[in-house]
C-alpha positions in Angstrom: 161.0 154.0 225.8 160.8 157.4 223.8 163.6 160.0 224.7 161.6 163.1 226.2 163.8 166.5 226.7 163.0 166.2 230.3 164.3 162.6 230.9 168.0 162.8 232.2 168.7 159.3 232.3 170.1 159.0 228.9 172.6 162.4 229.5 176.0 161.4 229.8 179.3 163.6 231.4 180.3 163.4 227.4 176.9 164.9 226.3 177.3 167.7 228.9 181.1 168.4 228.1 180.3 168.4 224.0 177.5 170.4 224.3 180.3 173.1 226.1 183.0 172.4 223.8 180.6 173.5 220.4 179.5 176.8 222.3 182.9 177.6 223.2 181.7 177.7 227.2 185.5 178.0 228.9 184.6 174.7 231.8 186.9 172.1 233.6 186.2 168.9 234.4 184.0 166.6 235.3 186.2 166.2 238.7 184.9 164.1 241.4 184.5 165.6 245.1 185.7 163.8 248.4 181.7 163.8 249.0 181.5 161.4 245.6 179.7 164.4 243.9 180.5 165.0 240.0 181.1 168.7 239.9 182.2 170.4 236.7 183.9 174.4 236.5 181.7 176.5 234.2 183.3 179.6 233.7 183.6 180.9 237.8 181.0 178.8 238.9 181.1 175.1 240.2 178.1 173.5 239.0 176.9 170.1 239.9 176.8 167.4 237.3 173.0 167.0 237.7 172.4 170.3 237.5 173.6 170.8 233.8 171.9 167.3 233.0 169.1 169.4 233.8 170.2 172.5 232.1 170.7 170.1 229.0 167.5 168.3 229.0 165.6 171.5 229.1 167.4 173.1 226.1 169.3 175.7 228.2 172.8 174.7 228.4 173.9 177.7 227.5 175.5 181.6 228.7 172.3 182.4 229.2 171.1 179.4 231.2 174.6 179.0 233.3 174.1 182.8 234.6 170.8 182.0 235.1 171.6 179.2 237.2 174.1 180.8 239.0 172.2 183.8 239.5 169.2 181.5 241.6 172.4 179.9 243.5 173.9 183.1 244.5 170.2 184.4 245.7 170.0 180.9 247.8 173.1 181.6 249.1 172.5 184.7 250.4 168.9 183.9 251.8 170.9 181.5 254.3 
């Protein structure tokens, strides 16, 4: 099966944390929570590991695509 930018299941931890490393994106991690979630540190923000999969697949792992992310977090946060 072709590799299509939207399919995540061939994105690895090591994909997400190279991809960071070459931009020079200050992150920690991958750290495992007591919930068995894979969250990394980005910057401020604690991001879920699927949810810079999916920043990856789509091209956007990036300053602009974290603050973007965080940005639609923050606004769901407050909605609540």
């Amino acid at each position: 099966m072709a590799k299509t930018s939207t399919d995540c299941r061939y994105l690895t931890a090591d994909a997400v944390t190279n991809s960071l490393r070459i931009q020079g994106i200050a992150f920690r991690g991958p750290f495992c929570t007591p919930g068995k979630r894979i969250v990394f540190v980005v910057e401020k923000y604690i991001f879920l590991e699927s949810e810079l999969f999916e920043l990856l697949a789509q091209n956007k792992l990036d300053q602009g695509g974290i603050r973007e992310l965080a940005k639609r977090i923050d606004g769901m946060k407050s909605r609540q």
